[in-house]
MARTORKE-334194 format. One line per field, with one value per residue (C-alpha): residue in three letters; residue number from 1; x, y negated, z negated. Coordinates in steps of 0.1 Angstrom, whole numbers, plus 5000, padded with zeros to 4 digits. Each point is the difference from the previous one (the first is absolute). Layout:
residuo	(ala;...)
num	(NUM;...)
east	(X;...)
north	(Y;...)
up	(Z;...)
//
This chain:
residuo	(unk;unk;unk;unk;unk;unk;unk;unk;unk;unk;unk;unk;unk;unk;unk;unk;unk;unk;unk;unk;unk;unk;unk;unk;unk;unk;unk;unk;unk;unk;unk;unk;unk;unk;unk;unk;unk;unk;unk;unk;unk;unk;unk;unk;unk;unk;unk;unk;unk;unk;unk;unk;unk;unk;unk;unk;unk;unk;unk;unk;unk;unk;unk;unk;unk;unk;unk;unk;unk;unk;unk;unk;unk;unk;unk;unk;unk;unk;unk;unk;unk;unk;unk;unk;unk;unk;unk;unk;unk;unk;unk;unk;unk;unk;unk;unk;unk;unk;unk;unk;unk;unk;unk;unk;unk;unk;unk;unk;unk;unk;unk;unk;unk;unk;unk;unk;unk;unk;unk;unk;unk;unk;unk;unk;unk;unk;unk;unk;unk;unk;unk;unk;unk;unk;unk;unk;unk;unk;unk;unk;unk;unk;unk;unk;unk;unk;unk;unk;unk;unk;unk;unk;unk;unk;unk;unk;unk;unk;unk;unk;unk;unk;unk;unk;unk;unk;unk;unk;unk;unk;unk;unk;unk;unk;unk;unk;unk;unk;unk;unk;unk;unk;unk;unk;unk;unk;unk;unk;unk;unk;unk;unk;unk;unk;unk;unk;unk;unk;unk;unk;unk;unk;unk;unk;unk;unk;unk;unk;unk;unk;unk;unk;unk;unk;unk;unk;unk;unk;unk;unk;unk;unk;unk;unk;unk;unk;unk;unk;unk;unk;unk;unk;unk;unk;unk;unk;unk;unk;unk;unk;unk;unk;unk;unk;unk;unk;unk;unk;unk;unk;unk;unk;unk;unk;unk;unk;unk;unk;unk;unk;unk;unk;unk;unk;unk;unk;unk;unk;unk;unk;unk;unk;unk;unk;unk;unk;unk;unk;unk;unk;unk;unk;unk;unk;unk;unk;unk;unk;unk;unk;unk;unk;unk;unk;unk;unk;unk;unk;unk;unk;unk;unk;unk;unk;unk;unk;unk;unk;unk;unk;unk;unk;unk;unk;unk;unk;unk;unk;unk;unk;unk;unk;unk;unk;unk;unk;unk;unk;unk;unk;unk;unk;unk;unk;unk;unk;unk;unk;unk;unk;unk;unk;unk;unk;unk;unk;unk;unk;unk;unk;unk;unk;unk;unk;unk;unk;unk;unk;unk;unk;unk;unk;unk;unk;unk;unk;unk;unk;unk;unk;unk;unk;unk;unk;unk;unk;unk;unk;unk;unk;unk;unk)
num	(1;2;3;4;5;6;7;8;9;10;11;12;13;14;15;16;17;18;19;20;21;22;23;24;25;26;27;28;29;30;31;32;33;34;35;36;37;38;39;40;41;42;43;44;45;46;47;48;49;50;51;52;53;54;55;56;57;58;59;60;61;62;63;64;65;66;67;68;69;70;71;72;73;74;75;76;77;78;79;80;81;82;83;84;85;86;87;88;89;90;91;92;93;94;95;96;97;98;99;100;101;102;103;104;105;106;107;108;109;110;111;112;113;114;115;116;117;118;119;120;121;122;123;124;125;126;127;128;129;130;131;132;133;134;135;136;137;138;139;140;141;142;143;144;145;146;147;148;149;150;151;152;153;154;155;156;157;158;159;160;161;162;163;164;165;166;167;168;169;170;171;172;173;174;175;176;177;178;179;180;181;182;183;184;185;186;187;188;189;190;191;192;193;194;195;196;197;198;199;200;201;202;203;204;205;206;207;208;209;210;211;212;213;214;215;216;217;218;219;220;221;222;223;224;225;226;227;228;229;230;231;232;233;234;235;236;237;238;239;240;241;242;243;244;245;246;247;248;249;250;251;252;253;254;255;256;257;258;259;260;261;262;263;264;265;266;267;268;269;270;271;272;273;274;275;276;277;278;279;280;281;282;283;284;285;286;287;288;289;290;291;292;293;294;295;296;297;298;299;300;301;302;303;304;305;306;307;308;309;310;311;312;313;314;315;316;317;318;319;320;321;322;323;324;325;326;327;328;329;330;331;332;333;334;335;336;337;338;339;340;341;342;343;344;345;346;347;348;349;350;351;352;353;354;355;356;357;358;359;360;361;362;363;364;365;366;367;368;369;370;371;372;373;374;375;376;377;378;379;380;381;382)
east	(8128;5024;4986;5029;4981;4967;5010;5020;4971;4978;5026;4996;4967;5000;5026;4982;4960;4992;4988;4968;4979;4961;4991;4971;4968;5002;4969;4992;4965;4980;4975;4965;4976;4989;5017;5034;4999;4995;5027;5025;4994;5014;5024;5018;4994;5010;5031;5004;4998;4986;4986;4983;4990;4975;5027;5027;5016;4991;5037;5018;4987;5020;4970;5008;4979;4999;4980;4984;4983;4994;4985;4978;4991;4982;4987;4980;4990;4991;4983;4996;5014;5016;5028;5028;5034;5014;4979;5028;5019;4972;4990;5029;4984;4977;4978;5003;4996;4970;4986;5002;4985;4970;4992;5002;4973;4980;4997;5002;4989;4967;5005;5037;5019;5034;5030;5025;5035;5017;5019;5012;5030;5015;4992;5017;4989;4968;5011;5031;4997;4994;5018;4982;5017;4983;5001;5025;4991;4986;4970;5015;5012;5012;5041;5001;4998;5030;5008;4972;5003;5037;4996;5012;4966;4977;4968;4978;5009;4973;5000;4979;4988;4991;4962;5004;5014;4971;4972;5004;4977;5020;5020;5027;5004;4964;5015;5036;5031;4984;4963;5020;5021;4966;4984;5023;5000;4967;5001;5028;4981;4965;5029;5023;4975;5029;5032;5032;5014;5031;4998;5015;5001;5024;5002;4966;4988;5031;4981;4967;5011;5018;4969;4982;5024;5002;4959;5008;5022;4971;4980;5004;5013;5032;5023;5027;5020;4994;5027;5003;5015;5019;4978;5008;4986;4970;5003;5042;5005;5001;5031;5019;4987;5031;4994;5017;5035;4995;4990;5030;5024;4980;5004;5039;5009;4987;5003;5027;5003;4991;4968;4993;5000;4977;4978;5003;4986;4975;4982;5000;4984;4977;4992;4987;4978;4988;4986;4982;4987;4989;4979;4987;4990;4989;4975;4993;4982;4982;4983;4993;4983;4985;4984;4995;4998;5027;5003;5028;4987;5036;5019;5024;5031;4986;4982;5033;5010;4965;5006;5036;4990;4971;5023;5021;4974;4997;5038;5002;4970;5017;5022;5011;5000;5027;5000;5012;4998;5031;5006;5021;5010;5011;5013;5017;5036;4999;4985;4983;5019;4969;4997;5036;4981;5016;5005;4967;4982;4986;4983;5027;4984;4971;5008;5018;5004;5013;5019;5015;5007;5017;4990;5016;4979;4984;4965;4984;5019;5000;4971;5013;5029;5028;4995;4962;5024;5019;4974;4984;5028;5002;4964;5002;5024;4977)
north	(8658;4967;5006;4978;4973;5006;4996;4967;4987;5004;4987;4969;4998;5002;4971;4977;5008;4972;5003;5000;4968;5006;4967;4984;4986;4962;4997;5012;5000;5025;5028;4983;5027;5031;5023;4978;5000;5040;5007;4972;5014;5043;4981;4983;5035;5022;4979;4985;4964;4975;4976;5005;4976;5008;4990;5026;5025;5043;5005;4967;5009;5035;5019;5036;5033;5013;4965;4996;5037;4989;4969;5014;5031;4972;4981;5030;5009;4963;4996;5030;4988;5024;4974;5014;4995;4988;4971;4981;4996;4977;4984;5000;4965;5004;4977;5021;5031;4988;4987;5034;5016;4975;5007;5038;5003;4975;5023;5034;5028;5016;5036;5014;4989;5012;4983;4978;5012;4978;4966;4979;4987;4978;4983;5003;5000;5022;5009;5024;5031;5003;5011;5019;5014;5024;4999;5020;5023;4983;4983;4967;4979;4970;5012;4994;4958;4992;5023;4986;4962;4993;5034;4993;5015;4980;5017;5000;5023;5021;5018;5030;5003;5035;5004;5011;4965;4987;5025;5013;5033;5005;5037;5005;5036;5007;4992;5007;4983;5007;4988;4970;4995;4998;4975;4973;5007;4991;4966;4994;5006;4982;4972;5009;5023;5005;4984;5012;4998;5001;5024;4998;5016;4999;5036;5019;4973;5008;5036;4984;4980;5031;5017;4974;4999;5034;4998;4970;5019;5018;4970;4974;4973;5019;4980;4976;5004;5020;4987;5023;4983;5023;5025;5040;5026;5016;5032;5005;4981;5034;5006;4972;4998;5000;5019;4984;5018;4984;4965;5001;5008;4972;4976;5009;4993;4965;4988;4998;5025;4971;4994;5039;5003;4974;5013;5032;4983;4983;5030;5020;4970;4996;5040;4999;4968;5012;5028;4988;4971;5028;5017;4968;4988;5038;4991;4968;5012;5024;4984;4968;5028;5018;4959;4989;5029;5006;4962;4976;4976;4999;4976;4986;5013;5036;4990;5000;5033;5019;4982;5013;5036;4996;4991;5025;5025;4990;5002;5035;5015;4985;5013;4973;5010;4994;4965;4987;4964;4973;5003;4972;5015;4973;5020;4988;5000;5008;5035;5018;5025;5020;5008;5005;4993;5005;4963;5008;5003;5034;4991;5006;5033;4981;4968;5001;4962;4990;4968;5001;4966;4998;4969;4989;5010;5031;5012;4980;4965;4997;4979;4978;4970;5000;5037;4986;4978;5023;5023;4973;4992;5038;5000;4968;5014;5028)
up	(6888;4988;4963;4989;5024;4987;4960;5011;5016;4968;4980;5028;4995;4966;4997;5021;4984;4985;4964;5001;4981;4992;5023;4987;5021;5004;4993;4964;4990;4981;5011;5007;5004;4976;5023;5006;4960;4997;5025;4986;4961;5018;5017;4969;4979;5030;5013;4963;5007;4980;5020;5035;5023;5030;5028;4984;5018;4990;5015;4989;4964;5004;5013;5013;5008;4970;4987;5031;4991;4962;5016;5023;4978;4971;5028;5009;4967;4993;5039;5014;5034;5026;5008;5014;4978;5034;4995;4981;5032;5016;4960;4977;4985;4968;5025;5027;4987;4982;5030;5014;4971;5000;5036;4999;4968;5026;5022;4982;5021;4995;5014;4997;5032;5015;4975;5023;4994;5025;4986;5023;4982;5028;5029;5035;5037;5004;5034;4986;4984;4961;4977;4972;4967;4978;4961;4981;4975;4975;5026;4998;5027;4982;5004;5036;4997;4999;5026;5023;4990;5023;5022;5035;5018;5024;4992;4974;4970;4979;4969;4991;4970;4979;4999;4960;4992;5014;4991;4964;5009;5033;4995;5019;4995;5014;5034;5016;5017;5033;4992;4983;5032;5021;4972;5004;5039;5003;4981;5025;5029;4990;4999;5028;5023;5028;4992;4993;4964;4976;4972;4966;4967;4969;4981;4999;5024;5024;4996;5008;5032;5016;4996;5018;5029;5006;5003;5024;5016;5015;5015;5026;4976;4985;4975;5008;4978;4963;4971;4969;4970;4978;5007;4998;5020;4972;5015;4992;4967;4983;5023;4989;4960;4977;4962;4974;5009;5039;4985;4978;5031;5019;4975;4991;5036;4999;4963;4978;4969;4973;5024;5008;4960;4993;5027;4984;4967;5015;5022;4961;4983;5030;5004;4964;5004;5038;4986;4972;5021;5027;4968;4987;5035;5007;4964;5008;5035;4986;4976;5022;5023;4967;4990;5039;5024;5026;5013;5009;4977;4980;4979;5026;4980;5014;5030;5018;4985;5010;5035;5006;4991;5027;5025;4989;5008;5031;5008;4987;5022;5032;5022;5030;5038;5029;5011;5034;4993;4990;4964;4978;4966;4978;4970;4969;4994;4964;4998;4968;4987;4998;5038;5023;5032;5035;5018;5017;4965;5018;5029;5026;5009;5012;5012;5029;5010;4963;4990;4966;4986;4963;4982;4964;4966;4988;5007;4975;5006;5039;5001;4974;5001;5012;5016;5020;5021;5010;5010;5015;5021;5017;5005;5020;5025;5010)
//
């Protein structure tokens, strides 16, 4: 691997990003309806803007996943819709969105029905095989736009969306990765009853969409082609976890000693605050359970917390089979210190038919500008 090639080209890409300038809608009127009012007033506290008119932009105004769940989580405490946060790729308007939320309490359901986890998040030619890319681990889907917005790819492309974003009392933990696997399969195939399709998945959802090609695997319809974005191997990251002596090696072979002793700073200050965040989130739980019973009816500055440690749950009680299948592995070039993976990320011993494609960024910037291009670009070619 031409690492030397791969930091130029982000430095490339960096260079020639341009700087990005909150465009405004031509049209500038304000919200009109009750609802366009409600949503425009948690748009300017969430995204902390002043003024918001009904034509303006969620992602423009600096939207991101983490306000798209804040968003969502006070439109279903103020609604109580089941809107998917993928939503906001079809209605990123105030008007839109609104227009969406109108029809849906129009035509609330009267006896609990099946929740639709599929997004369609861009069009292409119905007659080629979808793409569809499962949510990472905190349930949200909202990472992959910019990825999907200039992909090279003639299909359609789908997101899937974790049920617990969109159902508050769903639990994760009452199920497994296999039984989760086989959920999303079957809102696929009510969709798609015999065609082919792509499968993605960034992190735990590069977990999830293995799992649902190796079920696939077993039928008449196998996958095309299954991409895994920075995602290890569950079942081996104990191999390949560095203590704080392995981190420290990892990092001094890759940092400088002024940065390796700031870093060394930094993981002391943050070992103190981690753990007393971990008890006063541990507290905070118990007594919303204690006041509430055991729901996911959360603040959303712990909703994503309590959803990260159900996926987690998931990831720890599964243990991944052989797969026969072609396999891209788009992994990151910048590493965490925490883990020293192999360049397989531990999933040589069962892939056989495994492509390994470095792309610049760490695990948690890939998705994001300049390094999305990039990985953009190496999907394209597959």
């Amino acid at each position: 691997v031409d690492y030397r090639k791969l930091r130029e080209e982000a430095e490339q890409i960096r260079e020639n990003h341009p700087s990005s300038d909150p465009a405004s809608s031509s049209e500038k009127s304000p919200p009109e309806t009750d609802t366009e009012k409600v949503v425009a007033s948690l748009w300017s506290e969430i995204l902390r803007v002043d003024t918001i008119h009904r034509n303006d932009d969620f992602f423009t105004l600096g939207g991101h996943s983490l306000a798209g769940l804040r968003l969502f989580t006070r439109l279903q405490d103020r609604y109580g819709i089941d809107l998917p946060l993928a939503t906001l790729f079809q209605a990123s308007t105030v008007g839109s969105l609104s227009a969406r939320i109108d029809a849906r309490l129009e035509k609330q359901p009267v006896e609990t029905k099946e929740l639709n986890l599929l997004t369609e998040i861009r069009n292409g030619d119905p007659d080629e095989t979808p793409l569809f890319l499962v949510h990472g681990g905190d349930g949200g889907t909202l990472f992959y736009k910019d990825f999907a917005d200039q992909l090279s790819f003639p299909g359609p492309v789908y997101t899937i969306e974790a049920p617990i974003l969109i159902d508050p009392d769903y639990r994760a933990i009452e199920t497994n990765m296999e039984k989760t696997a086989e959920r999303y399969l079957h809102q696929i195939r009510q969709k798609f009853p015999e065609q082919s399709i792509h499968l993605g998945g960034y992190s735990f959802g590069g977990t999830v969409a293995y799992a649902m090609a190796c079920q696939l695997q077993e039928t008449s319809t196998p996958v095309d082609s299954l991409i895994l974005f920075d995602t290890p191997n569950p079942a081996r990251e104990h191999e390949f976890k560095n203590g704080f002596s392995g981190r420290l090696v990892s990092d001094w072979k890759s940092q400088s000693d002024e940065a390796l002793l700031k870093q060394i700073t930094r993981f002391g200050v943050h070992l103190i605050e981690g753990f007393q965040n971990k008890v006063e989130y541990l507290n905070h739980i118990r007594t919303l359970k204690k006041d509430h019973g055991d729901t996911l009816d959360l603040p959303e500055h712990l909703k994503i917390l309590k959803i990260q440690e159900e996926h987690r749950k998931l990831i720890e009680g599964f243990a991944p089979s052989a797969y026969e299948g072609r396999v891209y592995l788009f992994r990151a070039l910048i590493q965490s210190g925490a883990f020293e993976f192999n360049r397989s990320m531990g999933w040589n011993n069962l892939i056989s038919d495994l492509e390994v494609n470095d792309v610049t960024g760490n695990h948690e910037t890939i998705f994001n500008e300049p390094h999305v291009r990039t990985l953009r670009s190496r999907c394209s070619e597959i």
